[in-house]
N, C-alpha and C positions, 0 to 999 in steps of 0.2 A: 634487444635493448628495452629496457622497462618506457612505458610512456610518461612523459609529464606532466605536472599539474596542468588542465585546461585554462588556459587564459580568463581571467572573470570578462565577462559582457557587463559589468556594474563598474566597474573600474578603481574596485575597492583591493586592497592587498588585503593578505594575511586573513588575521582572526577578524577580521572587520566584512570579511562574505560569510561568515558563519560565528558569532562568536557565543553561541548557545553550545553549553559543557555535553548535554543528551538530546536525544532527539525523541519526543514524546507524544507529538504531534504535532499537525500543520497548523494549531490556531496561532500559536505564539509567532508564528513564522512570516518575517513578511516577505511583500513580494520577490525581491530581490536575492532575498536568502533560498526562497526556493528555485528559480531561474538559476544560482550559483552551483547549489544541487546536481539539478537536470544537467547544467553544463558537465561538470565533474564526471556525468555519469555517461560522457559521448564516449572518454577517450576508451572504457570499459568496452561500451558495445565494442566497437573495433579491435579490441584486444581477443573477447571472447571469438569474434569471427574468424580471426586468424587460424590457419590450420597449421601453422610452423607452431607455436607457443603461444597457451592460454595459461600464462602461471607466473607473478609479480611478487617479490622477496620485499614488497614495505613492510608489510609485518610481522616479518620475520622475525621469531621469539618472544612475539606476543601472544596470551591466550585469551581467546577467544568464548567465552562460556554462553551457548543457549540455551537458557533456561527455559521451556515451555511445559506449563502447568495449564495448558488448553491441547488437545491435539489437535496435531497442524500434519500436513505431507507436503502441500508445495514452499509456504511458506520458511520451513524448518529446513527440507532440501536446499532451496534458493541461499539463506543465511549460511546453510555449510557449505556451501559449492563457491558463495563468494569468499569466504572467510580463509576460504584452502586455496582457492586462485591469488591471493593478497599473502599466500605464507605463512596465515598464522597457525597456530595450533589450535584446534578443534575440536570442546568436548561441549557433548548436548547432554543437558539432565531432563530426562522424563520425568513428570509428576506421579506417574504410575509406580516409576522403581525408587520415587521419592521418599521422604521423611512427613511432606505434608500429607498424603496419606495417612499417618499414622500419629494425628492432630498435633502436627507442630503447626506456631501461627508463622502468619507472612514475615515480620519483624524478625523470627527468628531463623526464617529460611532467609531472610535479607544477609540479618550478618554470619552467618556460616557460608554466603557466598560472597563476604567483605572477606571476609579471615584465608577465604584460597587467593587471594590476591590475582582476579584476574584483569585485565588490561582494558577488556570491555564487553559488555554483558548483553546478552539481546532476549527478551522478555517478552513473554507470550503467556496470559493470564485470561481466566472468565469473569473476573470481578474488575469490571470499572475502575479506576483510580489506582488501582494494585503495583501498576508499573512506577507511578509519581512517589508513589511510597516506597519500594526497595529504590529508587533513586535518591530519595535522601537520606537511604542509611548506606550506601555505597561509597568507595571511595575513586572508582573507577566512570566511564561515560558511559550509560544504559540508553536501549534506543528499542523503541516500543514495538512490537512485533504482532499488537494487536490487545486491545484488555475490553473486555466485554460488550457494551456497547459504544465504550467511549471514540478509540480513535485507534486507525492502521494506516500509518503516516508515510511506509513505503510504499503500499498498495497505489497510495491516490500519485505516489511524486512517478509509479513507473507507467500507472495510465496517464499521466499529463506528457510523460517522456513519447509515448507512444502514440497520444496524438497529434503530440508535436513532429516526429518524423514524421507523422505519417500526412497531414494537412501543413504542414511548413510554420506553424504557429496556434498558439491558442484568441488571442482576441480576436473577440466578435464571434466566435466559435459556437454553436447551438449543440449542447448537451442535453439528451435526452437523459437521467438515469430513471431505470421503473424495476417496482419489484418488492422487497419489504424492505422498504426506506427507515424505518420504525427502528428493528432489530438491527440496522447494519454499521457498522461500525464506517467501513467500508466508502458506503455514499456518505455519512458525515465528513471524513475527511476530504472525501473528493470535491463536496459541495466545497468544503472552506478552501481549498488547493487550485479550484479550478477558477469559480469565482475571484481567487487574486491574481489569477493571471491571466483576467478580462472575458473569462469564456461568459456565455448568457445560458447558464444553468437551467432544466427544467426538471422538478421526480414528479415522479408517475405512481401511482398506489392507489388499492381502495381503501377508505377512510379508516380502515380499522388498522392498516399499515404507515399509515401518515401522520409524523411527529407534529404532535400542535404546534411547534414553535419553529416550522417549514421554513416559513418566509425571513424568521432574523439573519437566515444564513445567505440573503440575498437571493434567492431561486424563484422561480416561479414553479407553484404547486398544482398538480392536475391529478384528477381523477378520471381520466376520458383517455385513454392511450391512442389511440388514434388523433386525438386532436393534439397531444402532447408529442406525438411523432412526426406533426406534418413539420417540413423541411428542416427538419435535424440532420446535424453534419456527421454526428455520433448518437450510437443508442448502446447504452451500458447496459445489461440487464443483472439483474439481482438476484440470487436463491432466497426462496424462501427458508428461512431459518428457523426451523421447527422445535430447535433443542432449543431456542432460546424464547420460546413462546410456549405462556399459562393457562393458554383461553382460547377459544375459539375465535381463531381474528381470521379464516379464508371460511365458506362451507366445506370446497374440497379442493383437494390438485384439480380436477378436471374445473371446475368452473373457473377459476386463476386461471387456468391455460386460456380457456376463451374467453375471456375480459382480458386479463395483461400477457398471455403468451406469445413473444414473436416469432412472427410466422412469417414467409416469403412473401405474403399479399401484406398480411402490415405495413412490413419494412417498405412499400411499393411508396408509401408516406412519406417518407424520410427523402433526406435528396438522393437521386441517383447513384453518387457515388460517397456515399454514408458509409461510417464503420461500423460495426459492432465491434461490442466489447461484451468481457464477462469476466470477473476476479475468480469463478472457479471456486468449490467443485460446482459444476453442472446439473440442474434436475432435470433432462433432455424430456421436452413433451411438458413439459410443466411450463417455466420459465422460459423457453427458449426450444425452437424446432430445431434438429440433429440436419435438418438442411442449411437451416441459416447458420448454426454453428461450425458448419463444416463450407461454407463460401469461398474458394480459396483468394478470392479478389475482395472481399466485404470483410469477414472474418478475421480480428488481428489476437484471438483468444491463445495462442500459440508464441504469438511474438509478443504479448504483454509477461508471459512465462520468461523470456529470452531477458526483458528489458527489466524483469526484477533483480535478476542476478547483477545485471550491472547497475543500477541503482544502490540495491545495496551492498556492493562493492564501493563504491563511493560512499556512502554512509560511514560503512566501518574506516574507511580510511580520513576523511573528513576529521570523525569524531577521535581520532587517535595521536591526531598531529601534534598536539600538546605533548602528550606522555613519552613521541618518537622526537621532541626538539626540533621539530622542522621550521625552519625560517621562516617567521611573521604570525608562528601559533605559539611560542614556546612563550 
């Protein structure tokens, strides 16, 4: 038997816990909306765990199109693995086997994928802003899968899912994130994701990784990782992201490792029973020691993989309710 809508904890019906057409990032979103979210995306987890049947016919006869003109492995994965557990139909376009290759513009790759008429579109881009713009030439709900530096709005909704199982709530919560706060798309959304739902935010970076305008997003900014680590309930760490940097902003991987690398004496900082976290891929020895990443008690870098898929199974279902006529979206 398919599970049911989660109950809202807001105690809003219908389009009134979500009544945003795309999902394109967590700024627009307020707190409520994303708690609605997180909720939606319980009755998933338990669906996925079942060993009888992981596979839900809501979307059955809808298609599904990911578009990813960035490459992606988990993220791209995650979106097909939800999209087939929900029934819909499933085609990913690579930018490589694409048409933009061979200088078509955005605009025009927009409406040649209005014209396939798909149901809902999931967008993965290296230009900032890229995704808000094939959304308003669409005629279907588009949901952000990551654009440049801007914003990756399932990332932060499946680390907030994750440290909500896993500490029983986010307020009052001390979030460490460190790492290149600058480049990441990543810790943007999570600063704005986690800060509305009461956590007390900290980034960690050397100044040459740390966005000037740190603090509008409510967090407290550090350049001292150890100071920035004492009694944190969470420590997210970051890759350095090298493709997306022009300049010489570390000296080398080893000197980053010992200034911002966590290691099992750092973490000794953190409170005792602190998580780490890491959105993946991994530069083990750099960012993050293959000890601490491999903690099987501390370590939740495996189950935030687990809780993407059901995040964004919730997502595409969420955002599709309108086009399926479901009662209080239509």
């Amino acid at each position: 038997m398919a599970p049911s809508p989660s109950p809202s904890s807001t105690g809003l019906v219908g389009r009134d816990n979500f009544p945003h057409r795309h999902l394109l990032g967590i700024a627009n979103l307020a707190p409520h909306e994303i708690r609605f979210l997180l909720d939606e995306a319980e009755q998933w987890v338990t669906l996925n765990r079942a060993d009888s049947r992981k596979h839900d016919d809501r979307l059955a006869g809808l298609t599904q199109m990911n578009a990813f003109f960035e490459n992606s492995t988990r993220t791209l994965l995650s979106f097909e693995v939800a999209g087939k557990r929900l029934g819909a139909d499933v085609v990913n376009m690579h930018a490589a086997q694409s048409s933009v290759k061979k200088g078509e513009t955005l605009i025009d790759t927009a409406m040649t994928l209005n014209a396939m008429r798909a149901d809902v579109i999931v967008i993965r881009h290296m230009s900032s802003g890229a995704v808000q713009l094939i959304a308003d030439k669409v005629d279907c709900p588009v949901l952000n899968a990551g654009d440049g530096r801007h914003e990756h709005p399932t990332q932060a909704l499946l680390d907030a899912l994750t440290i909500r199982r896993r500490l029983g709530g986010l307020e009052g919560v001390i979030v460490t994130i460190c790492g290149d706060v600058l480049h990441s798309r990543v810790a943007r959304s999570n600063m704005l994701c986690l800060t509305a739902l009461g956590a007390n935010v900290r980034v960690c970076a050397p100044p040459t990784l740390m966005p000037a305008e740190a603090e509008r997003y409510r967090v407290t900014p550090f350049h001292d990782f150890d100071a920035a680590l004492e009694g944190a309930d969470v420590v997210m760490m970051l890759r350095v992201q090298n493709e997306r940097m022009d300049g010489a902003f570390i000296p080398s991987a080893r000197e980053f490792h010992l200034l911002y690398g966590l290691t099992p004496e750092r973490l000794k900082r953190a409170k005792p029973d602190a998580i780490v976290m890491h959105p993946g891929p991994m530069n083990r020895g750099v960012e993050i020691t293959s000890t601490v990443a491999d903690m099987p008690d501390r370590s939740t870098i495996t189950e935030q993989v687990e809780m993407g898929v059901a995040v964004r199974m919730a997502c595409l279902d969420v955002l599709t309710r309108e086009r399926r006529g479901v009662a209080g979206w239509a």
